[in-house]
TORTI-336963 format. One record per atom (N, C-alpha, C): residue in three letters; x, y, z. Coordinates in steps of 0.1 Angstrom, whole numbers, plus 5000, padded with zeros to 4 digits. Each point is the difference from the previous one (the first is absolute). Example, Ala and Ser with C-alpha at 12.3 -4.5 7.8 and 13.67 -1.06 7.14 Angstrom:
# residues 2
ALA513249435078ALA499150125000ALA500950125000SER499650114993SER500950115000SER499250115008
END
This chain:
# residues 492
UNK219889848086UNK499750064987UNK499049904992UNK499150034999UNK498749964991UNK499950054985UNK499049954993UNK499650044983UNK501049974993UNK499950024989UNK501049974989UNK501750015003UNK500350125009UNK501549975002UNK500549955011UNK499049945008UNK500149875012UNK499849864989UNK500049994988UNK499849874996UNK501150014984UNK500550105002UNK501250024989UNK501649975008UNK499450055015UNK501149985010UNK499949895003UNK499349905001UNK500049865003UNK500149904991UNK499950044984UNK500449944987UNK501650015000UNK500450145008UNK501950034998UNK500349905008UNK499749985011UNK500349935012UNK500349854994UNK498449994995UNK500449835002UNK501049984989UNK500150064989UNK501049984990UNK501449995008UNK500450135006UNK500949985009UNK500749895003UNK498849935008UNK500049875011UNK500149884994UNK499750014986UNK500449914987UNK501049974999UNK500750134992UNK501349994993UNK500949945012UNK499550045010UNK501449995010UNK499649865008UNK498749914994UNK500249845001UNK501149944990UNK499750114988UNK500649894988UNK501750085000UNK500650105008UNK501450065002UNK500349865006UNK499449985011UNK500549895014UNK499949894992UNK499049934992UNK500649904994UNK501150034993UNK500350104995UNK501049964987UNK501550035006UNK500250045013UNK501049975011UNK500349845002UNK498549945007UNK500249855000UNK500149944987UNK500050034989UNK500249844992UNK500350044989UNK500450174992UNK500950044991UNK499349964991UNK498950045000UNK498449964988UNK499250074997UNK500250064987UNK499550094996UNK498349985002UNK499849834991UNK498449945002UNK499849995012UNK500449965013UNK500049985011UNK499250145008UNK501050104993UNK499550135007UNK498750054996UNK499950014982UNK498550034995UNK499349925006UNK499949885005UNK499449905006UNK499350055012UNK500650045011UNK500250075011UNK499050135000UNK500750094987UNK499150115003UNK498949924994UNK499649954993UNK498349974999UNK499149965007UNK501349905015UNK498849995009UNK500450115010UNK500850064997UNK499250155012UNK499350044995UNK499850034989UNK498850074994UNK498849935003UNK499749865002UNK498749945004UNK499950055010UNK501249965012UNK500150065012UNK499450115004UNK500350084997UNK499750184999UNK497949994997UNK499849964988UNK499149994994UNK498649925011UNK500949885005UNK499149965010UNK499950105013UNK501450085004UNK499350085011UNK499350075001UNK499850094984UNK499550084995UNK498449995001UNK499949884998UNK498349964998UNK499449985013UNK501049955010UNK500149975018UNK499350135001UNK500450145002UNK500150155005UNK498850094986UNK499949904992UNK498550084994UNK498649965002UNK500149875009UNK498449945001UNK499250115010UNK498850054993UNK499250075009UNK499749965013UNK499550085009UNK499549945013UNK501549975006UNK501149985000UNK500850005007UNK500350095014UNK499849925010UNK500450065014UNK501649925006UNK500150135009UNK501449915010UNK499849925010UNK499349945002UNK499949955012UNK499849834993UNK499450054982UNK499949854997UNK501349944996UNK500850144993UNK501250034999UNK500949895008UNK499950075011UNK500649955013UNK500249854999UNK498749985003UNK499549865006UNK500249894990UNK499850014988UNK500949914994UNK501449994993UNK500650145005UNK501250034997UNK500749885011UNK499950025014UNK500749965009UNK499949825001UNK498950014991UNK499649845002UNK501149954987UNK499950034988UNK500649974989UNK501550035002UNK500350055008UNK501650005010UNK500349915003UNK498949975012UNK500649935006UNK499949824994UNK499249984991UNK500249884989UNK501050004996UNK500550104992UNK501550004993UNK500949975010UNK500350045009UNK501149995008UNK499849905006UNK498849915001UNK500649885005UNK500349884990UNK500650044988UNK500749954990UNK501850074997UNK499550085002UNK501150134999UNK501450005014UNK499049985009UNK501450025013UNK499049885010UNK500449884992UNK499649875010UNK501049985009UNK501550064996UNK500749955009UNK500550145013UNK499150074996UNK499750145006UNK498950025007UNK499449895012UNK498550045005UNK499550145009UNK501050065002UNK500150155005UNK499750074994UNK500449994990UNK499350114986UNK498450005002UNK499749854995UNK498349965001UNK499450035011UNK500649995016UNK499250015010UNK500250184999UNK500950104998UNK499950155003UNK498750014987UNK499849964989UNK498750024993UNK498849985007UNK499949875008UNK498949985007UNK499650105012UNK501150005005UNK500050185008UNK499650104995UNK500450054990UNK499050104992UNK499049995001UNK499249854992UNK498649984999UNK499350015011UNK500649965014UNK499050035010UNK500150105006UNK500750124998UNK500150155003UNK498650084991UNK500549964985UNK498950064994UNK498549925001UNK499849915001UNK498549945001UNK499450015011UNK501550015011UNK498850045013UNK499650165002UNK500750044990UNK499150165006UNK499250044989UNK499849904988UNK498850024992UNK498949935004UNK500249865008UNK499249895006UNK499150085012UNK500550095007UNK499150095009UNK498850054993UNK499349985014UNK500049935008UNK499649785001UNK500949975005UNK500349915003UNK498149884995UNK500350035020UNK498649955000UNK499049984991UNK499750154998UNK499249994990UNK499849934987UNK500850044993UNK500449904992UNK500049854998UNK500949955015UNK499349904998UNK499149935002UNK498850035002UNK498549955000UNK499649934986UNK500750094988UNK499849974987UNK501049855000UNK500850005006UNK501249904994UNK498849854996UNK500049945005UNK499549865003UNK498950004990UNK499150084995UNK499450074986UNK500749884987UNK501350085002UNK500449974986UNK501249894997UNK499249924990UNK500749894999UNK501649984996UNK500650144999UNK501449984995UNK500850005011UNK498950065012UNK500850025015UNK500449805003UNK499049945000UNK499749895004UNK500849944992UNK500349994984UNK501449954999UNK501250014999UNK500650155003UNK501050065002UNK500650025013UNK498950025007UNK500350005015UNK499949895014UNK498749914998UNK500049945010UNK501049875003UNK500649964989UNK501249905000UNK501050065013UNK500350144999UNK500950055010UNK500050005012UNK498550005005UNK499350025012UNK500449795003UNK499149984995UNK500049875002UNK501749955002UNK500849984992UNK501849975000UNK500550075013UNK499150135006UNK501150075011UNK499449925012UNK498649934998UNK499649915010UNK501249865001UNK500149954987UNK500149874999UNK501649995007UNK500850134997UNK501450015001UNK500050005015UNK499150145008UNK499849965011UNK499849915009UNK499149884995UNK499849875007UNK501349904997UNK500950024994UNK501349894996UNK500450125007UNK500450095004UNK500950095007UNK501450044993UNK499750024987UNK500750034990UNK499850195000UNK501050065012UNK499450165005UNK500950084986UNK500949984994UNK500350064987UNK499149964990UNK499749944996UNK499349974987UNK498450085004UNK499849975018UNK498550084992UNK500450175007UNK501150025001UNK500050155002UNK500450074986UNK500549914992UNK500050044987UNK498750024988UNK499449875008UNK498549984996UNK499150195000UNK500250045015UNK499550075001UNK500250114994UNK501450064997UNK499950124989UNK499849934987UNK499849894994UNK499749994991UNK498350024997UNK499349975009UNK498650035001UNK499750145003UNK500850065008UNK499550155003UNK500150054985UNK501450014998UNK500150094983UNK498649944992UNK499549905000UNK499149964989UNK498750065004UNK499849975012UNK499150085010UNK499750134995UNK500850065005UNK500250124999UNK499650084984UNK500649904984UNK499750034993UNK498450034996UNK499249875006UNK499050004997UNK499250075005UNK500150065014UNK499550085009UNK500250144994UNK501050024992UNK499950134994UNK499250024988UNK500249864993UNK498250024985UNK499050055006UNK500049925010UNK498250025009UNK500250165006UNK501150075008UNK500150115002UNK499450124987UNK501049984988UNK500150104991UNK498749984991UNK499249885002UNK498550014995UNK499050015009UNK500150055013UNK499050015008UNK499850175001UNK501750055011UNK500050085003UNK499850144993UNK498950115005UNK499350084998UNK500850054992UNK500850085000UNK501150094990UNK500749894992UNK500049974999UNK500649844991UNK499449934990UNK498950005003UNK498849904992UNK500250044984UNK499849884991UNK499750054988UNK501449934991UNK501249985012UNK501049994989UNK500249874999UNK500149974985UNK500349914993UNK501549935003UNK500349935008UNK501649965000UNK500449954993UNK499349914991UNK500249864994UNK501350114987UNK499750064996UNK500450084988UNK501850035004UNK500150075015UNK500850065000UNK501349855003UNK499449894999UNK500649885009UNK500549964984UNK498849924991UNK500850014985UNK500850104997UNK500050125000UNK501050054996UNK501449985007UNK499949975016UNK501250005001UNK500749805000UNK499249924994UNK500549894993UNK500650044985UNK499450094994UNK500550024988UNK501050065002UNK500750105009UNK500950065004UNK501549875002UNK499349945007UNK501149885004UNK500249934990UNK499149954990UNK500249944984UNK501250104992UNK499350105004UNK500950114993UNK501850015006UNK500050015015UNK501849975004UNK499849864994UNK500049935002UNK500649884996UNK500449994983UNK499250034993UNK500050024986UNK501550055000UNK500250165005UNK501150044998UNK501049955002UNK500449995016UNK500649895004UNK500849904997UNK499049884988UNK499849904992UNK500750064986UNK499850144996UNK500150014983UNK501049924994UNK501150025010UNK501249864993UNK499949894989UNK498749935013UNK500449904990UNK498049964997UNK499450095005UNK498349974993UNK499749934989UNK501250084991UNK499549884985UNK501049944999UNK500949915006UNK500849905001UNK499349895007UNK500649884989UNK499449865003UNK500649955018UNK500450055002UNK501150025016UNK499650075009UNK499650035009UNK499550075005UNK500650065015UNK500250135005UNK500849965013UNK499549995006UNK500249925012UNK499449935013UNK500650005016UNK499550035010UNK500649965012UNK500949915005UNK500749985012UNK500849854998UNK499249975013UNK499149904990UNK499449935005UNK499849884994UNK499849875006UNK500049864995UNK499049984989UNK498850075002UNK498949924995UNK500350134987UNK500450114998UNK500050074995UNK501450004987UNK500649925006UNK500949944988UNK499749904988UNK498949935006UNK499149944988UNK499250084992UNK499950125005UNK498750064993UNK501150144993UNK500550004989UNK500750134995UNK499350024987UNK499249925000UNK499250034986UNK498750095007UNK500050045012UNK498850085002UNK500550135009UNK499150114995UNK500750135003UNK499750005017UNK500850045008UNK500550045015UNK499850185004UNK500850084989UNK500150085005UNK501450054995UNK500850095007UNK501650014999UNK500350005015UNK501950034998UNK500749985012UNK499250175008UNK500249915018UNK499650095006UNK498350045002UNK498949904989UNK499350005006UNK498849894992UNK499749865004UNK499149914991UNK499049945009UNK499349974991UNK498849955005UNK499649874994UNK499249875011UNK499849884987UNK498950014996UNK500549964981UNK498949994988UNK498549995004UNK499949895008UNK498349985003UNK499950115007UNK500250055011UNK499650125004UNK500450124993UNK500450044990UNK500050114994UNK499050014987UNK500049864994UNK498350004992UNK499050025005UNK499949925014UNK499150025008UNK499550135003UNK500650085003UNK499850185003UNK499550074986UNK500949904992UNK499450074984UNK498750004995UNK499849855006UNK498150034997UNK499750045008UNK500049995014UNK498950095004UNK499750114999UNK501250074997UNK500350154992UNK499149994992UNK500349894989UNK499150094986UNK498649944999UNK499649945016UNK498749945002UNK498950175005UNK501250065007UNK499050135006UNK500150094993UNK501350034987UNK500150114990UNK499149954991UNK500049874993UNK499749974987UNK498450014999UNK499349955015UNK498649975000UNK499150115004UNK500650145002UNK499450105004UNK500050104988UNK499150025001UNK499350114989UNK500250155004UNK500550025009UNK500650135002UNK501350004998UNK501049944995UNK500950034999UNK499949964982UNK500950154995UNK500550014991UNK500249894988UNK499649994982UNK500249854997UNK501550014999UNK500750115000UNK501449965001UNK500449975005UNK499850045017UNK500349925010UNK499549825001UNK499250004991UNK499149815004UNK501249964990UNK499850074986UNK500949884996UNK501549995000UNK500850125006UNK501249985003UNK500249925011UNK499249995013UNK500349905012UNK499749834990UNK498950024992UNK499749874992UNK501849964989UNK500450114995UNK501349984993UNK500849965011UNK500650055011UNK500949975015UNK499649875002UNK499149955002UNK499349875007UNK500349894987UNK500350014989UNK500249934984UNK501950015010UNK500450084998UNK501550025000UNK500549945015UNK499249985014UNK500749965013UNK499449835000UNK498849994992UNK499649864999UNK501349894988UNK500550084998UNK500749924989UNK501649975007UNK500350145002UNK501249985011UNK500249945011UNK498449975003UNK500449885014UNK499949935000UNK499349924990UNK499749874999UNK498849965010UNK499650035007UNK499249995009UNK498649914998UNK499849874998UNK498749935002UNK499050035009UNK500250075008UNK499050045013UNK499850094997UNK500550114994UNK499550124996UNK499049984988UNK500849934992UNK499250004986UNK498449945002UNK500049895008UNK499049945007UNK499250125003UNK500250135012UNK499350055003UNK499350104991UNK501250084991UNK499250094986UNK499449904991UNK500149874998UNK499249954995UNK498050015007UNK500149965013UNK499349995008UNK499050164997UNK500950085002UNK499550175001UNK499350034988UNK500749934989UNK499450024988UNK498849914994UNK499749915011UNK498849944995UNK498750025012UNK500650095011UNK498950025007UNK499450144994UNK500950064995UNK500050224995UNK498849924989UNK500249864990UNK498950034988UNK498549915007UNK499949905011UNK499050005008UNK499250115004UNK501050105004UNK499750115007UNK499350074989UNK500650014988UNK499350144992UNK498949894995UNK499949874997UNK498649974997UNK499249995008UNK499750045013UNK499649985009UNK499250115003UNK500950115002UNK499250164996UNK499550034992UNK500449924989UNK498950064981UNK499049925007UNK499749905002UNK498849925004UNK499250095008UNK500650035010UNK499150115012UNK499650104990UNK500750074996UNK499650124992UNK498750004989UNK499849844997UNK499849944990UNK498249985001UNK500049975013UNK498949955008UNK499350125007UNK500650085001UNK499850145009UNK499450084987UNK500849984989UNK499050084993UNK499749944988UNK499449905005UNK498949934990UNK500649974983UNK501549985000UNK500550004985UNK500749845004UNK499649894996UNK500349895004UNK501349984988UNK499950034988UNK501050024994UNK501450084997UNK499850105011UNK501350025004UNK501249985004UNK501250074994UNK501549914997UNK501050135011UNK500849925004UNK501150085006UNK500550124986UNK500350115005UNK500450154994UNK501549954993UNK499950074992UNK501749994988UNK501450005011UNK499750105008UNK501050035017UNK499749865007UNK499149945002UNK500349875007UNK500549944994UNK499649984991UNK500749854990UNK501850035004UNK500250144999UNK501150004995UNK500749985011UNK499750015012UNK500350025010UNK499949855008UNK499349914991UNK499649845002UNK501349974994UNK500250014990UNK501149954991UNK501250075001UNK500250055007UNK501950064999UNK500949905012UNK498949995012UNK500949875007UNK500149854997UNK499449994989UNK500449884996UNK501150004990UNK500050124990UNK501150054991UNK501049975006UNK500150075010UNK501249975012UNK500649875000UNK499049865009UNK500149894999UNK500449944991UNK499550054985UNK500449954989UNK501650044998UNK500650135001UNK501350064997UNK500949895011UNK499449995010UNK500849935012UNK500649894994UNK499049924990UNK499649834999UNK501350004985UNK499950084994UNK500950014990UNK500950074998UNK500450134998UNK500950075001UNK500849975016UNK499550015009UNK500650005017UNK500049844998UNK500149914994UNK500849885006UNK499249945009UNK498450075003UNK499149895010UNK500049904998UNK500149954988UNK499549864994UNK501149875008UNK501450055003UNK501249955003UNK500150005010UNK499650105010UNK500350045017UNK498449905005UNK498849984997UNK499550015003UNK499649845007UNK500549914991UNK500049875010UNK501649945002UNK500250125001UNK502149955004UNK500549975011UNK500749895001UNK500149985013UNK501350095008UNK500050075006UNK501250085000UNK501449965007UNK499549925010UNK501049975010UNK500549844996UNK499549934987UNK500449834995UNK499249975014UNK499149995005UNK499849895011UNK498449864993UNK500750014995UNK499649814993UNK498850074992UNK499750084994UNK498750114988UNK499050025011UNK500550055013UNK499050065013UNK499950154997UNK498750034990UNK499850124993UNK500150145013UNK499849955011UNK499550015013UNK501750105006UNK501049944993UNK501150055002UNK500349985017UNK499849885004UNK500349965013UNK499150035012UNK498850074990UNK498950085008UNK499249815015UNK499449934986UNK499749885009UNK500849935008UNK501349975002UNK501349985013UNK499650105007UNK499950105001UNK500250085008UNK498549975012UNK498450004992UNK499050014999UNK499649875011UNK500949885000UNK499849905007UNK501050015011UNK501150085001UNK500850035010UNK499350025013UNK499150094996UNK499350115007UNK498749905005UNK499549914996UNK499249885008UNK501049955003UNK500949954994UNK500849875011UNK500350085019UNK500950154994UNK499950095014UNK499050005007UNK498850024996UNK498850045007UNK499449845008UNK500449894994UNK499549885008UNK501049965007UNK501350054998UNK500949955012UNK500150105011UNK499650155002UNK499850065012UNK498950005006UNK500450075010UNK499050025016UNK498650064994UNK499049985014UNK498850054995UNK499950124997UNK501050095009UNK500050165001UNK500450014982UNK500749994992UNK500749984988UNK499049964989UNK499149935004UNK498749924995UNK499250125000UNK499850085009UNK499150065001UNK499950154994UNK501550045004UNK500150144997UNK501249994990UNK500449934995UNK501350014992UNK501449945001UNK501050004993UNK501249955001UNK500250165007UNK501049925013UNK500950095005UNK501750065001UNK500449934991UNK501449975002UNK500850154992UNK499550054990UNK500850144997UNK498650094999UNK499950145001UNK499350124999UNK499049984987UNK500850004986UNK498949974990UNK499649844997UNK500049895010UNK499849914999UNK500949944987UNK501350024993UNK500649934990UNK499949844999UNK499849964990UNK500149864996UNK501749964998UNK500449875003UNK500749974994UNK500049804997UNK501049994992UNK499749894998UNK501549904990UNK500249875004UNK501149984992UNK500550014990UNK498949974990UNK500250004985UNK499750134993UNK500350105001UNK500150144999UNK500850054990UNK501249884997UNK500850084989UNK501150005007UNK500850015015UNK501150055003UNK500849865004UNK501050025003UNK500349865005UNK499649915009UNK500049905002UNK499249955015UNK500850035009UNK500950015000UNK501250085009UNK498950145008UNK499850064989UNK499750125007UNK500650114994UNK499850175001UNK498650025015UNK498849954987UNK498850025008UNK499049984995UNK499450164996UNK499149984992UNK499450154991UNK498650055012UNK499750105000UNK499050035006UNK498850004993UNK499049924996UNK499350064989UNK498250025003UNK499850094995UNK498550045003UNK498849864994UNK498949995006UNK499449934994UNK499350024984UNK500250144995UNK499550014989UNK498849934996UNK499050035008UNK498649955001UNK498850115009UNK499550055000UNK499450105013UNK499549935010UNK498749884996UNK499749965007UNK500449875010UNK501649964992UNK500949915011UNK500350105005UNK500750104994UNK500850105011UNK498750055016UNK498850034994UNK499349995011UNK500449905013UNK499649904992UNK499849885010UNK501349965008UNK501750084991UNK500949985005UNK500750065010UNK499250144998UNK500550105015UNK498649975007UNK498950004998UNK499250015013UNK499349855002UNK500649944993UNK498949855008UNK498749984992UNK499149915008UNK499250014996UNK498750064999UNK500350095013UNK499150184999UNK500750084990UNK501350024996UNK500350044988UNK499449984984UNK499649855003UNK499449934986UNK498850065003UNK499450005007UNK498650055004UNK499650124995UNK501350095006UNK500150175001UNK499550054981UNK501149894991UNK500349994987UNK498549994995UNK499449884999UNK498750044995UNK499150075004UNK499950065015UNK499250054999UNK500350194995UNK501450024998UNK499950134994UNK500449984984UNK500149894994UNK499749984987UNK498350054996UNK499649925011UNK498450035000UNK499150164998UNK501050055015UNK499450124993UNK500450084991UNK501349974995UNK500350094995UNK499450014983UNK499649904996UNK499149944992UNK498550024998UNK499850035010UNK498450025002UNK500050115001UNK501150065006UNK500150244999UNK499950044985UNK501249894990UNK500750024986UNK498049984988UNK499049945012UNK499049954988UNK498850065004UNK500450105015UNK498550045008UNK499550104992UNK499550034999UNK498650124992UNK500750115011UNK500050124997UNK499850145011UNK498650005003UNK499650075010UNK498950035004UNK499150044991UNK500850124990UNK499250104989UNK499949904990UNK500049894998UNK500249874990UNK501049994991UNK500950085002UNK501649994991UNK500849895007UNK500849994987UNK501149895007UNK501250075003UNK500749895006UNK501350085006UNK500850064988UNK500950114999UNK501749994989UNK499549884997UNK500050004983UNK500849894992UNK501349945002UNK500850064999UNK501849935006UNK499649985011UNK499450005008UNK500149935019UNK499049884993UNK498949994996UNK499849875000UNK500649914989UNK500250074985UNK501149904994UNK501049965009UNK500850105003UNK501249965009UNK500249885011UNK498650025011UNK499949885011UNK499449864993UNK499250034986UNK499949864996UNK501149934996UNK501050084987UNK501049954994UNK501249965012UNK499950075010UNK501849945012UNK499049895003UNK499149914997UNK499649895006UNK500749884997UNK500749984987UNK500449914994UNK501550005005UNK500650115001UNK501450005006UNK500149955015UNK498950005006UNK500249905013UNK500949884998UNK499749934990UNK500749884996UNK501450005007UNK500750114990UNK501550035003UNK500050095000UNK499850095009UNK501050105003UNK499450055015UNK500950085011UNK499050035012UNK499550154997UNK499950084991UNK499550114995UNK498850065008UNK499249905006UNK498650045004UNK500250015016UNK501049915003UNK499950065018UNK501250155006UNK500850034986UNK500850135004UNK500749975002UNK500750085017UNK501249975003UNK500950084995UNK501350055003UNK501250094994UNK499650044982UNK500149884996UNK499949994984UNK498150024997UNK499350115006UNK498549975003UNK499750104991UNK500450074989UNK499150114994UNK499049964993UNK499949844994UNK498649984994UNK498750015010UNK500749935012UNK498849995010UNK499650134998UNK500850095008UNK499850145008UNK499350084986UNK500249984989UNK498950084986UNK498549975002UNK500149825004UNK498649984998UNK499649975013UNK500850055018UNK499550055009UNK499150154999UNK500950124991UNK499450174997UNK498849884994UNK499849984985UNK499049984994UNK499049965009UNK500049945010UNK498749875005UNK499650135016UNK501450095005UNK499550115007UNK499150074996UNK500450064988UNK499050144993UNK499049904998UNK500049904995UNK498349934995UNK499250005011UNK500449945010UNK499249985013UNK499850115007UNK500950055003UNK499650135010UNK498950144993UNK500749994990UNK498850114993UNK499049984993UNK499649855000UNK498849944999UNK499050015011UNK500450005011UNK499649995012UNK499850145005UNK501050124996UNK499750135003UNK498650115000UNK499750055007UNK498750084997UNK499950064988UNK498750014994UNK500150074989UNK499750124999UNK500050075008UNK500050185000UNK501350025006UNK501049874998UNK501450075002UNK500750004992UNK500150094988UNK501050024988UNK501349975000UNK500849944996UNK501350004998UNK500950104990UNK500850035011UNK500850124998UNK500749964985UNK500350104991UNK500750014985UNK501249925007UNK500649884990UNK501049954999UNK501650114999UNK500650035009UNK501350094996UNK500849924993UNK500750064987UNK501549954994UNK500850095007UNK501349904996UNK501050044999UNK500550104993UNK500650115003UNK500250124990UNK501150014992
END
């Protein structure tokens, strides 16, 4: 049901879906404020899915594709002590990518093209070598479905932008929306305790220190840096496109104000800071062309730029004062002696000390000792007793260097490279790429620092956004030009 009483029926709904957050609180805690509480954030809740299922250009397949990705992130927060869960997701993923990745082959001729393959993917290739040569036959058969599913993802962008009946669609769109979708369960989820100084959280160690930052609710959370992180990139491809709606720009811009503050997140804020100073680069950059092209050297960006310059900084500003940036932002979280780093540097030298005490095979292609190459290390927080924490390197380009070696480190810059030089190349017709794909691949530059965001992996939907973006730029740059692209289909 469409038109006015498809959107009267989905105003009853979410109200619905409200009340009966803020009934279920007032079961748990006999609070009246508790419950109003509740329903207001289902109401965001609702409000954000709402905006998920109205962005134009929406298809299923982009649907899909960052639906299953943004799953399968949550749940490896959600049911860590459940890896069945996670691996029957990854089963899905390679059911549906390989019959949209058809044909195979073909496809991949493009792979090696694009620089997000080269950092998302070739770490895997390389680690299933490295496991192989220490004869570690579980870790690299695990290696290998973890490569195929990634594989396989990417083989499907290149599919659904090549193939003849296919061509034209825009994935990037249908993939934000279903990050917004997952902002959106969680919100719900979360309404409990959203605007409580407490927050609920997993039981998990590292997540016991952190209650001051929103998770999610019982039954399904995700961590803060990665759920900001999805936030911008979201409101990096909603907010910077001029075909979407200004209601749509500045409600994902209001959402991105309200998930930046709840997470606390320094790496995120890092990165919409980043976004927001490349977007006003960008718009001076075009008035200048425009400027030169037609001979008006005094020409100023339009009343819509400016404003469109200035609303992501608004943001930053609301974050910096109202959201408590000011306090989260050089805090040390974990007390380890004011290591802003949050244990990030121990960890960071772990991963050399490892790498100079193994074999050459290990040197070459990576640590072999578990599937996603985990760090660990004494001073972690837990007893020295033990067990020890598993922990990611929260870096992209140690994480490179840490599953694949030093063709891994290699692999890393050189698909930083292109993927950078796709984000800045001119098209053929002299246009530049989407604005959000090159804001986007310049701004995740800085989050290399700390976070592995840029090489993918289970928790990969940043990659895999600005894999579609760097697909559609290249391949239909390169396409003939008496071959039209077919009208974008929505969703109905």
């Amino acid at each position: 049901m469409t038109g006015p009483q498809g959107r009267v029926a989905g105003a009853v709904a979410a109200i619905v879906i409200a009340l009966l957050a803020g009934v279920l609180e007032y079961t748990r805690t006999d609070s009246i404020g508790q419950s109003a509480a509740a329903f207001a954030a289902g109401l965001i809740a609702m409000a954000v899915a709402g905006l998920a299922l109205s962005l134009p250009g929406l298809t299923r397949q982009g649907l899909v594709l960052g639906g299953l990705f943004v799953t399968a992130g949550i749940l490896t927060w959600t049911a860590t002590k459940r890896p069945g869960i996670i691996w029957a997701v990854l089963a899905i993923e390679v059911v549906v990518f390989a019959v949209w990745a058809w044909p195979w082959l073909r496809s991949a001729r493009s792979l090696s093209r694009l620089g997000t393959a080269w950092l998302g993917l070739a770490y895997w290739f390389f680690g299933i070598l490295g496991a192989v040569l220490v004869a570690q036959w579980k870790v690299a058969g695990q290696r290998v479905a973890y490569a195929g599913v990634f594989t396989l993802a990417v083989l499907a962008l290149i599919a659904l932008n090549t193939t003849a009946k296919r061509r034209g669609r825009d994935l990037s769109v249908g993939m934000a929306a279903a990050i917004l979708l997952g902002i959106a369960a969680l919100l719900l989820v979360g309404s409990g305790s959203l605007f409580d100084k407490v927050h609920a959280i997993p039981d998990n160690a590292s997540a016991r220190l952190m209650t001051d930052r929103f998770w999610g609710g019982p039954g399904l959370f995700y961590h803060p840096n990665s759920l900001a992180g999805l936030m911008v990139v979201a409101g990096i491809r909603i907010g910077f496109d001029r075909a979407m709606a200004a209601w749509q720009r500045l409600g994902v811009a209001a959402l991105a104000t309200l998930v930046l503050s709840i997470s606390n997140s320094r790496t995120a804020f890092v990165f919409a800071a980043a976004a927001a100073v490349v977007h006003l680069g960008l718009v001076l950059y075009n008035s200048a062309i425009k400027a030169k092209r037609d001979d008006d050297v005094d020409r100023l960006p339009s009343r819509s730029a400016w404003l469109s310059v200035v609303t992501p900084f608004v943001v930053l500003l609301i974050v910096l004062t109202i959201g408590n940036g000011s306090q989260f932002l050089l805090r040390d979280r974990f007390n380890n002696n004011g290591d802003v780093t949050s244990g990030r540097t121990d960890t960071w030298r772990q991963v050399w000390v490892d790498w100079k005490d193994a074999g050459w095979a290990e040197k070459a292609f990576g640590d072999a000792n578990t599937s996603r190459a985990v760090v660990t290390r004494v001073n972690d927080g837990n007893p020295i007793a033990g067990p020890r924490r598993q922990l990611n390197t929260d870096n992209a380009a140690v994480g490179a260097f840490r599953r694949g070696g030093v063709f891994g480190a290699a692999a890393f810059v050189l698909g930083l490279a292109l993927l950078l030089w796709h984000a800045l190349r001119r098209r053929r017709d002299g246009t530049m790429p989407a604005a959000w794909f090159t804001i986007g691949a310049l701004a995740v530059v800085p989050t290399i620092a700390t976070e592995d965001w840029l090489i993918g992996g289970t928790n990969g939907a940043i990659w895999l956004l600005l894999a579609a973006g760097e697909a559609r730029t290249l391949l239909h740059r390169d396409a003939p030009a008496e071959v039209a692209p077919e009208p974008e289909p929505a969703l109905s």
